[in-house]
Structure formats: C-alpha cells, structure tokens
N, CA, C and O atoms as a GROMACS GRO file, in nm:
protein
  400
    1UNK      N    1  -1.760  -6.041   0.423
    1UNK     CA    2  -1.624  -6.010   0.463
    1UNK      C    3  -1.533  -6.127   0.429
    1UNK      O    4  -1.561  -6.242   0.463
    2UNK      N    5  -1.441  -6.099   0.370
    2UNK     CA    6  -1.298  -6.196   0.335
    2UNK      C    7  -1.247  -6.225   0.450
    2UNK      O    8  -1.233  -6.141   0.539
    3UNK      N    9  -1.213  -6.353   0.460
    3UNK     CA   10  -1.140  -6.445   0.584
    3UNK      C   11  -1.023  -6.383   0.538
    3UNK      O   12  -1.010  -6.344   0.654
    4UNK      N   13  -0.909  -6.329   0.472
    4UNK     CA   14  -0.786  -6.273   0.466
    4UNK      C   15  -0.829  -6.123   0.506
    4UNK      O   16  -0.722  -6.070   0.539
    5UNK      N   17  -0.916  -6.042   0.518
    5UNK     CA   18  -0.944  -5.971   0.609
    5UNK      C   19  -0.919  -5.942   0.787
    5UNK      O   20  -0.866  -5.854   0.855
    6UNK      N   21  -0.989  -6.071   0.812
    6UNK     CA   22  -0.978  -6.097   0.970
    6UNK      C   23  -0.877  -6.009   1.081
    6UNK      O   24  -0.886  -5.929   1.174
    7UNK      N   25  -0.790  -6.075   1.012
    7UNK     CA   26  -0.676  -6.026   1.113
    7UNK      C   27  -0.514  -6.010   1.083
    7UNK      O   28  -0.434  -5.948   1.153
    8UNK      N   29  -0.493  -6.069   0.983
    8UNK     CA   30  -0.362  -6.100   0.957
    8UNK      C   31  -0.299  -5.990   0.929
    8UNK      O   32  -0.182  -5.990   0.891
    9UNK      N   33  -0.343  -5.921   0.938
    9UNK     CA   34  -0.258  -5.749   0.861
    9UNK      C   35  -0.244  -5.642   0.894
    9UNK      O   36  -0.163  -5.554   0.865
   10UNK      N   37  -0.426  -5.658   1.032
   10UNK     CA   38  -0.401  -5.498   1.079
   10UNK      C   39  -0.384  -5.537   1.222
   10UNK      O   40  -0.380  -5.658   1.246
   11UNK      N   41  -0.373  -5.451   1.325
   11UNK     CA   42  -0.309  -5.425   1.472
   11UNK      C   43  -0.421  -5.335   1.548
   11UNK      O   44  -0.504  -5.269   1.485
   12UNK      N   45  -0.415  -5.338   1.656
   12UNK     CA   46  -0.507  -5.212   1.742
   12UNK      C   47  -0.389  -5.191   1.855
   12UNK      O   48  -0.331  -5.286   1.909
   13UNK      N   49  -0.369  -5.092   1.875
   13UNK     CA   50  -0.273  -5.026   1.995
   13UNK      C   51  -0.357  -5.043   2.055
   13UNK      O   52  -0.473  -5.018   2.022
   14UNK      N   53  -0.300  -5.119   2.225
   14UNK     CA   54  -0.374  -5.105   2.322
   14UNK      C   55  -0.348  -5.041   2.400
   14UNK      O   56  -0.227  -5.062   2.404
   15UNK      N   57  -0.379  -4.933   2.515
   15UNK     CA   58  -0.283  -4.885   2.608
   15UNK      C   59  -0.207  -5.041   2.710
   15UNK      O   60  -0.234  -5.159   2.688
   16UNK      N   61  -0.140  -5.003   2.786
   16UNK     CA   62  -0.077  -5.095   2.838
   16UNK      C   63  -0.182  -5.127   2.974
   16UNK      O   64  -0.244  -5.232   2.962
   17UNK      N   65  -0.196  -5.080   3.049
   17UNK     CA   66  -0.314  -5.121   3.123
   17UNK      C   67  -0.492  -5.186   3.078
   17UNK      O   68  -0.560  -5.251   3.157
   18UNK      N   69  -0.534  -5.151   2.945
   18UNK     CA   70  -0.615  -5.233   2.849
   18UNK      C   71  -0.516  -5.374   2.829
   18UNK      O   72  -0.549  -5.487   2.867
   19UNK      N   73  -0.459  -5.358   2.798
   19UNK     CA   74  -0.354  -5.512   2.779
   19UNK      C   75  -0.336  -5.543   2.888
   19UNK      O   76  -0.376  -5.658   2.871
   20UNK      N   77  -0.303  -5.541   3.010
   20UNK     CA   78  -0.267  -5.571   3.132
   20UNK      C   79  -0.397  -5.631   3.177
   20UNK      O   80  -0.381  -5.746   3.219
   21UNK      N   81  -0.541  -5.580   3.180
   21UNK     CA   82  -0.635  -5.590   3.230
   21UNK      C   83  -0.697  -5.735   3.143
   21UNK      O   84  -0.715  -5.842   3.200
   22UNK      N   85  -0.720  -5.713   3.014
   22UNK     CA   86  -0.719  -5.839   2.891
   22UNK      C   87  -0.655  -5.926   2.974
   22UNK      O   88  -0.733  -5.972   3.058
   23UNK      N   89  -0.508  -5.977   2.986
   23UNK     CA   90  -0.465  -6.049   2.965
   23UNK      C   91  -0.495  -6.151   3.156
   23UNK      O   92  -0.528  -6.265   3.189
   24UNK      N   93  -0.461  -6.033   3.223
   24UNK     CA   94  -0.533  -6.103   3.357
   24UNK      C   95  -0.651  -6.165   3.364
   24UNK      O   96  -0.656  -6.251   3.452
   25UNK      N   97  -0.762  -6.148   3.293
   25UNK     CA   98  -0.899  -6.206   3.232
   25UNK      C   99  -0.867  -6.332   3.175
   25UNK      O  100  -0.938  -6.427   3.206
   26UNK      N  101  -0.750  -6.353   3.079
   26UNK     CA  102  -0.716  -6.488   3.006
   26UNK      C  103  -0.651  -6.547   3.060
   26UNK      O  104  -0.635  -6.656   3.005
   27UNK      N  105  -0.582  -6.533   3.175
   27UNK     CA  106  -0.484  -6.600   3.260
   27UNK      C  107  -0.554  -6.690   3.359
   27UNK      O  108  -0.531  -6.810   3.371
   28UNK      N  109  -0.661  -6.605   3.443
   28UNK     CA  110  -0.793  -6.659   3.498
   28UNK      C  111  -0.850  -6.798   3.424
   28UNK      O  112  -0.832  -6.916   3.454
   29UNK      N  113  -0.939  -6.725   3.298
   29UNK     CA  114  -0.984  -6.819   3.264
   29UNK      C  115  -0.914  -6.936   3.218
   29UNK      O  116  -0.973  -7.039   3.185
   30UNK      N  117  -0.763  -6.922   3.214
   30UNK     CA  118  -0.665  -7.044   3.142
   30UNK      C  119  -0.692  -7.143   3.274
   30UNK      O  120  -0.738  -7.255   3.251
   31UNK      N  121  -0.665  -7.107   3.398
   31UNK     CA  122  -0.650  -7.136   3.512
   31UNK      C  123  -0.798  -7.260   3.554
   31UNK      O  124  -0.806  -7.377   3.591
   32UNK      N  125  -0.886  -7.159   3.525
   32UNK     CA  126  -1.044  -7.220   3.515
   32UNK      C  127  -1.040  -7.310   3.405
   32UNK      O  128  -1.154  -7.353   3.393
   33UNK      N  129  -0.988  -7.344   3.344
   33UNK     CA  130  -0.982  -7.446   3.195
   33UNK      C  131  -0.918  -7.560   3.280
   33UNK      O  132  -0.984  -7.660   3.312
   34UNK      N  133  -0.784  -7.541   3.317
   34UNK     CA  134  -0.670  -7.615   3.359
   34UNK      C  135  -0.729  -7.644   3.511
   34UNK      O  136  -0.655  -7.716   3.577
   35UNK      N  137  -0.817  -7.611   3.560
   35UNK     CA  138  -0.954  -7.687   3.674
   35UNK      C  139  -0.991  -7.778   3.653
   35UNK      O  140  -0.990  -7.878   3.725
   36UNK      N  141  -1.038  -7.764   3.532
   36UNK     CA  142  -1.188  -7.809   3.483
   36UNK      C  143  -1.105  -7.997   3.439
   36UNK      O  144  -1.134  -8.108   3.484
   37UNK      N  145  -1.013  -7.959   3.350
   37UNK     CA  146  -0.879  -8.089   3.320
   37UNK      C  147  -0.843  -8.129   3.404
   37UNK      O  148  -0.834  -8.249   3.375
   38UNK      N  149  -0.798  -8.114   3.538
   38UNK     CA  150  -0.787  -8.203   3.681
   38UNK      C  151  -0.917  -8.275   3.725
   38UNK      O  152  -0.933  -8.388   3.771
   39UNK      N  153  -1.003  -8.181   3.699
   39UNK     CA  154  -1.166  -8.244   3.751
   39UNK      C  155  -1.174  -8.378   3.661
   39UNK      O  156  -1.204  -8.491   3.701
   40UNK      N  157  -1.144  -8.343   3.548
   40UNK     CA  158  -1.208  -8.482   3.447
   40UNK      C  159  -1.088  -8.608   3.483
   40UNK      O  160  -1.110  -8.726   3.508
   41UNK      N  161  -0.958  -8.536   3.476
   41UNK     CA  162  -0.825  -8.668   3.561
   41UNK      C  163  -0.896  -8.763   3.639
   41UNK      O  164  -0.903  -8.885   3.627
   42UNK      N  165  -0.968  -8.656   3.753
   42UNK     CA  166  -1.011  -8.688   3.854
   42UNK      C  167  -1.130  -8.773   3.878
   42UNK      O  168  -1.168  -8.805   3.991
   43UNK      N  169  -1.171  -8.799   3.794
   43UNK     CA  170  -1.342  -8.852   3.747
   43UNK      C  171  -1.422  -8.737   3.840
   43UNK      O  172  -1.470  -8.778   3.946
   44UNK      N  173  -1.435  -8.630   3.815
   44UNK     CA  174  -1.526  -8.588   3.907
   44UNK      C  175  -1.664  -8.563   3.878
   44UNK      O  176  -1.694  -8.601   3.765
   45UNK      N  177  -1.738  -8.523   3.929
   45UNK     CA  178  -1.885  -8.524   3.897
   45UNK      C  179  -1.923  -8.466   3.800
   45UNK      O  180  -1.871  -8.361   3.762
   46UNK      N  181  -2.021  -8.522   3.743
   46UNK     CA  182  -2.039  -8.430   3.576
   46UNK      C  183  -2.120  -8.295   3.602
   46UNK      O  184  -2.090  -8.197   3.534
   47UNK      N  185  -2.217  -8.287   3.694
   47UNK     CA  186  -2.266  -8.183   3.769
   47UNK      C  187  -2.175  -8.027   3.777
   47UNK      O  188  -2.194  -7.912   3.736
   48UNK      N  189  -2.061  -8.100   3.860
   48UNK     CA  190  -1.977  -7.995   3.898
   48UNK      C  191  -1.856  -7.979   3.783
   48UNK      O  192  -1.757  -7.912   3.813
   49UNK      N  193  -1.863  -8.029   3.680
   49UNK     CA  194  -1.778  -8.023   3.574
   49UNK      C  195  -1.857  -7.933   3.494
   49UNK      O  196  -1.809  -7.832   3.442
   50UNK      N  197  -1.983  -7.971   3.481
   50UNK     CA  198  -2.072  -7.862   3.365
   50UNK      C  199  -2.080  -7.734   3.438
   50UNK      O  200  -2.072  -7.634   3.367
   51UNK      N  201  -2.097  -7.714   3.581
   51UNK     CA  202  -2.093  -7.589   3.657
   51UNK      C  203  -1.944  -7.494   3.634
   51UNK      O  204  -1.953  -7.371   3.636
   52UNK      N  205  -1.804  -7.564   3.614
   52UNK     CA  206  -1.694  -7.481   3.649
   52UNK      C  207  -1.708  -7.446   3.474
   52UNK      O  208  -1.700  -7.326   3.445
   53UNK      N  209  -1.723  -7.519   3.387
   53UNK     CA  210  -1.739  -7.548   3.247
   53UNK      C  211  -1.848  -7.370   3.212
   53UNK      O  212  -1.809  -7.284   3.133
   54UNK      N  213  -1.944  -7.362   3.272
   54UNK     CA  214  -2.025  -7.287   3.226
   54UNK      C  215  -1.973  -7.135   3.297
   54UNK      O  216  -1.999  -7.028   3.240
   55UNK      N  217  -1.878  -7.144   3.458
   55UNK     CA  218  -1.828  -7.040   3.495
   55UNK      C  219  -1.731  -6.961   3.394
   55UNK      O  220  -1.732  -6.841   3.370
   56UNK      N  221  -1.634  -7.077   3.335
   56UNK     CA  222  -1.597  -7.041   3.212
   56UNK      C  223  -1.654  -6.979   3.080
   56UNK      O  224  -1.607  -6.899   3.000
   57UNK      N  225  -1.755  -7.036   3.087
   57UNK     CA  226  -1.868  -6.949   2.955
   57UNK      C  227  -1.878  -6.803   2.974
   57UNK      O  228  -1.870  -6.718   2.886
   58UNK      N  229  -1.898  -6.781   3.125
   58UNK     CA  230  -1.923  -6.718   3.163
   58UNK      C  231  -1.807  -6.613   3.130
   58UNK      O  232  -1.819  -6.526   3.043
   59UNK      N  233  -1.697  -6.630   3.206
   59UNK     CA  234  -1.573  -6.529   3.184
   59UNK      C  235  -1.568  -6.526   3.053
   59UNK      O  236  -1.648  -6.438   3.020
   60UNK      N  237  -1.510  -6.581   2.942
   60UNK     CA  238  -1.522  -6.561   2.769
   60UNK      C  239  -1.660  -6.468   2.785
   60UNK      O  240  -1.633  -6.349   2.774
   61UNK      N  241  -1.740  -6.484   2.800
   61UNK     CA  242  -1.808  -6.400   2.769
   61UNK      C  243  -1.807  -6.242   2.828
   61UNK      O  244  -1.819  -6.150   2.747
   62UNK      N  245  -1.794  -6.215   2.961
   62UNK     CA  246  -1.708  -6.124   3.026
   62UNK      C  247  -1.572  -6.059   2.910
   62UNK      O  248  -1.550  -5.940   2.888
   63UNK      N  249  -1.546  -6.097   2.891
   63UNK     CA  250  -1.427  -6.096   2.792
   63UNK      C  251  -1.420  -6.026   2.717
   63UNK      O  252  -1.369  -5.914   2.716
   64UNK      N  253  -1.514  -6.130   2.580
   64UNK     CA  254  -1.560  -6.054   2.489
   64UNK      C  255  -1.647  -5.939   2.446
   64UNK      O  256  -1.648  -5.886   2.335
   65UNK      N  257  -1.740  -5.902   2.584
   65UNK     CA  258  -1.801  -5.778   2.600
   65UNK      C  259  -1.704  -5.687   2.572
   65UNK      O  260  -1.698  -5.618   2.470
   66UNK      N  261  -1.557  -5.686   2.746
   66UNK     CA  262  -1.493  -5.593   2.721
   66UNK      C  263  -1.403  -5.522   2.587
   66UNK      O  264  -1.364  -5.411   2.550
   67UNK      N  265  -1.402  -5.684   2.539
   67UNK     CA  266  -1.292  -5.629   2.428
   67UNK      C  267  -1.363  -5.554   2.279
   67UNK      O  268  -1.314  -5.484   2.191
   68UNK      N  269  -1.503  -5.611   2.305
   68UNK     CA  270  -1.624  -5.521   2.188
   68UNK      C  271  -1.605  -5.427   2.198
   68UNK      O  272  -1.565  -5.367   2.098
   69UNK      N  273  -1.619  -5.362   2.310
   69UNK     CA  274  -1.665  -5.255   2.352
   69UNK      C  275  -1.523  -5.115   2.356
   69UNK      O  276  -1.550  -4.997   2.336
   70UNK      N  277  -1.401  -5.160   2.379
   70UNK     CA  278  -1.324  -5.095   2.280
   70UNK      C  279  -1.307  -5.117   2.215
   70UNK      O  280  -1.234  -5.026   2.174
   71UNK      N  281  -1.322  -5.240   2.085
   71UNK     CA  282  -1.339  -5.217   1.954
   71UNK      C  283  -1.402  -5.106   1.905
   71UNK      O  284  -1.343  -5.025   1.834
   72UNK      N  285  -1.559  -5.091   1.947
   72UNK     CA  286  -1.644  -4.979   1.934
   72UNK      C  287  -1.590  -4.814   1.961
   72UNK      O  288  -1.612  -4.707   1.904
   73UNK      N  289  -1.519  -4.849   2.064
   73UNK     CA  290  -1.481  -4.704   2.078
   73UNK      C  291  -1.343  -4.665   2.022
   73UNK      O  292  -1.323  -4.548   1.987
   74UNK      N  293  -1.223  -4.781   2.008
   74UNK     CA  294  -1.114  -4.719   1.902
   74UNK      C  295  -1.152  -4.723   1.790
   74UNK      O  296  -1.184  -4.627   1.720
   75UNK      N  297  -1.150  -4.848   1.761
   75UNK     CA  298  -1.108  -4.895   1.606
   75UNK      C  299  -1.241  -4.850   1.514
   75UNK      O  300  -1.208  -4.793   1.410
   76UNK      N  301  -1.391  -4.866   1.535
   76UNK     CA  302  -1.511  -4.866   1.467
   76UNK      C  303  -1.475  -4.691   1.466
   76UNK      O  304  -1.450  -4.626   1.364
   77UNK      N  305  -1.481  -4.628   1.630
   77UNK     CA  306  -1.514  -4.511   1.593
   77UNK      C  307  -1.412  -4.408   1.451
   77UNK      O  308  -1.455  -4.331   1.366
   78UNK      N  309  -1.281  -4.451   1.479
   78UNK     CA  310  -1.187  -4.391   1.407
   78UNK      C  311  -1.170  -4.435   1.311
   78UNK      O  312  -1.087  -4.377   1.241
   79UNK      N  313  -1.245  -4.576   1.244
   79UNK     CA  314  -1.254  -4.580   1.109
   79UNK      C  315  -1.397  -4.505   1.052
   79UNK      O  316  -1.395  -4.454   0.939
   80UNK      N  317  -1.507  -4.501   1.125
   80UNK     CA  318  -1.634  -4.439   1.106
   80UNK      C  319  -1.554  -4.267   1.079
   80UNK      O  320  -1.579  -4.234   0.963
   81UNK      N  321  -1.490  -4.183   1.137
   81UNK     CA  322  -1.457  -4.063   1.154
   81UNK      C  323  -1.396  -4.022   1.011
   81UNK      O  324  -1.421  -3.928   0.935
   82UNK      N  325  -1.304  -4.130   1.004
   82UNK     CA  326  -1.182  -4.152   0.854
   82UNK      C  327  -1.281  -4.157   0.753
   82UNK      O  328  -1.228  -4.139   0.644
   83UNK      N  329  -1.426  -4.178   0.742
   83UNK     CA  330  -1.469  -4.176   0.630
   83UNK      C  331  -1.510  -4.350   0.556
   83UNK      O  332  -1.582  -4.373   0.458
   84UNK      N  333  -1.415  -4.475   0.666
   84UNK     CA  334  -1.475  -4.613   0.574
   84UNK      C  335  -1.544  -4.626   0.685
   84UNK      O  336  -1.514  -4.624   0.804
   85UNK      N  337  -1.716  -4.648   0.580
   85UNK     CA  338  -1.778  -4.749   0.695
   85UNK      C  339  -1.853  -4.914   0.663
   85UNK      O  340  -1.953  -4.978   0.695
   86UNK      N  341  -1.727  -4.929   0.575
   86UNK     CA  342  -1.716  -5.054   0.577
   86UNK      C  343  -1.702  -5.111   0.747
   86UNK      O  344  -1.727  -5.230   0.762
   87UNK      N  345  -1.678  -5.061   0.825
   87UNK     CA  346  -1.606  -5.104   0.967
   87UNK      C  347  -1.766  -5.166   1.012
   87UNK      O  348  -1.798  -5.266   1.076
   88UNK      N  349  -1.825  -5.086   0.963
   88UNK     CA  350  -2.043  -5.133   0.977
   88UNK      C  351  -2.026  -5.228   0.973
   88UNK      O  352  -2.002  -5.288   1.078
   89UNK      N  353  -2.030  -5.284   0.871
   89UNK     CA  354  -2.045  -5.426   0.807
   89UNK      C  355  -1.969  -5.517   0.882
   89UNK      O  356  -2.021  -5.616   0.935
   90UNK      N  357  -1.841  -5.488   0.888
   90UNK     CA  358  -1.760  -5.595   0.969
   90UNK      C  359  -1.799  -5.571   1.142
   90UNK      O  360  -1.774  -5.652   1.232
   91UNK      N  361  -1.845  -5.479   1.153
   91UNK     CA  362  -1.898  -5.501   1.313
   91UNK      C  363  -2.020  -5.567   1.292
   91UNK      O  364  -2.015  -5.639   1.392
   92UNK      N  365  -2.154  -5.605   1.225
   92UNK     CA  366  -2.242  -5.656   1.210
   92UNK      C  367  -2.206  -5.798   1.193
   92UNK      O  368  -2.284  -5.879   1.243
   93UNK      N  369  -2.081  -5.854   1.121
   93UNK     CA  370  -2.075  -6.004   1.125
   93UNK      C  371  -1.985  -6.051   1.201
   93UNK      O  372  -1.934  -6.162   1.187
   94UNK      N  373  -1.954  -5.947   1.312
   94UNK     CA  374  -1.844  -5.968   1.444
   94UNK      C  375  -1.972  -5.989   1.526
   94UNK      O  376  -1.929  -6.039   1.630
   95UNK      N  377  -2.071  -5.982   1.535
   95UNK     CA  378  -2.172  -5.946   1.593
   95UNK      C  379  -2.211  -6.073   1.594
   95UNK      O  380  -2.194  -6.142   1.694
   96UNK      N  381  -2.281  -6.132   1.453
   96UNK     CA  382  -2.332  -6.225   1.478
   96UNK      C  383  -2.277  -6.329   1.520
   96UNK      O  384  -2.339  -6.411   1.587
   97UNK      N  385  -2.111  -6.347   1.479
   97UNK     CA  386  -2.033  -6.478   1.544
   97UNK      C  387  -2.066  -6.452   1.693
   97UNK      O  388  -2.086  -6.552   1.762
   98UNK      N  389  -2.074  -6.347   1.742
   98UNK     CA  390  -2.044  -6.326   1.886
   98UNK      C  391  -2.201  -6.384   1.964
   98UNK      O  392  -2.210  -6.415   2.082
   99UNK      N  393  -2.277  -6.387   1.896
   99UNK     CA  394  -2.443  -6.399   1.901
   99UNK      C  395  -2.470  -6.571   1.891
   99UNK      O  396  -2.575  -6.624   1.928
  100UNK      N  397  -2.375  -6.632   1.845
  100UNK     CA  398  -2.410  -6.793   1.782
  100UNK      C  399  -2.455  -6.863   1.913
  100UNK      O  400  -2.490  -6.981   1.911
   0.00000   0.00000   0.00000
C-alpha cells in the first residue's frame, strides 16, 4: 500500500454520536497523558508512572478496537459490496501496524 494512499484524500462519515463517543475516548485519554506529565513534574514514582502509562495503553487500545471495528462494518464492508477488494489488503496491513 502507498503512503499517499493513507489518508489524505478519502473521509468516512461518522454518525454524530460515533464521533461524539470517539472523541470522549480521546479527551479521557488526553487527560490520562496530561496525568502522567504532572507525575513526572512531580518526580513521582516510576512504579506508578509505568502503571497510569500502561492504563493509557490500555485506553488507545480500547480505542482502536472500536474504531476497527466500524471500519469493518462501513468502509471494508461497502467497499467489499462495490466490487474493490483491494480494501483486503489494506485491512491486512492496518492489521499488522495495529499488531506491532
């Protein structure tokens, strides 16, 4: 897959509550980031820095499930339907970044 592929060109409509729901997820985890940066101000324990650090892993990953998973059901299925399934391929190496 071409890196000018990625993203720069096409869009996915989200409903507004899919976007609403997304974005409360990233607001969180901004929040849990902007923790984690007071903790280190703070000298705080490396213990409890790798713990809020990995809660964070945690949500991104939460995340990116949800947002796969309507990938799979708008965008894969309705390009699979249209006839390209090139969308295969690019879900297989969305896959593996997501897998690293």
């Amino acid at each position: 897959m071409d890196e000018q592929t990625t993203c720069c060109c096409r869009t996915t409509k989200r409903s507004e509550a899919e976007r609403k729901r997304l974005m409360n997820r990233l607001s969180r985890i901004e929040g849990q980031i902007r923790g984690i940066k007071g903790m280190l101000e703070k000298d705080a324990y490396c213990a409890d820095i790798l713990t809020q650090s990995a809660a964070v892993s945690a949500a991104m990953n939460a995340f990116n499930r949800e947002l796969l998973s309507s990938h799979i059901h708008s965008c894969v299925v309705r390009d699979i339907r249209a006839g390209d399934d090139t969308v295969v391929d690019e879900l297989t190496e969305l896959l593996k970044k997501l897998m690293k």
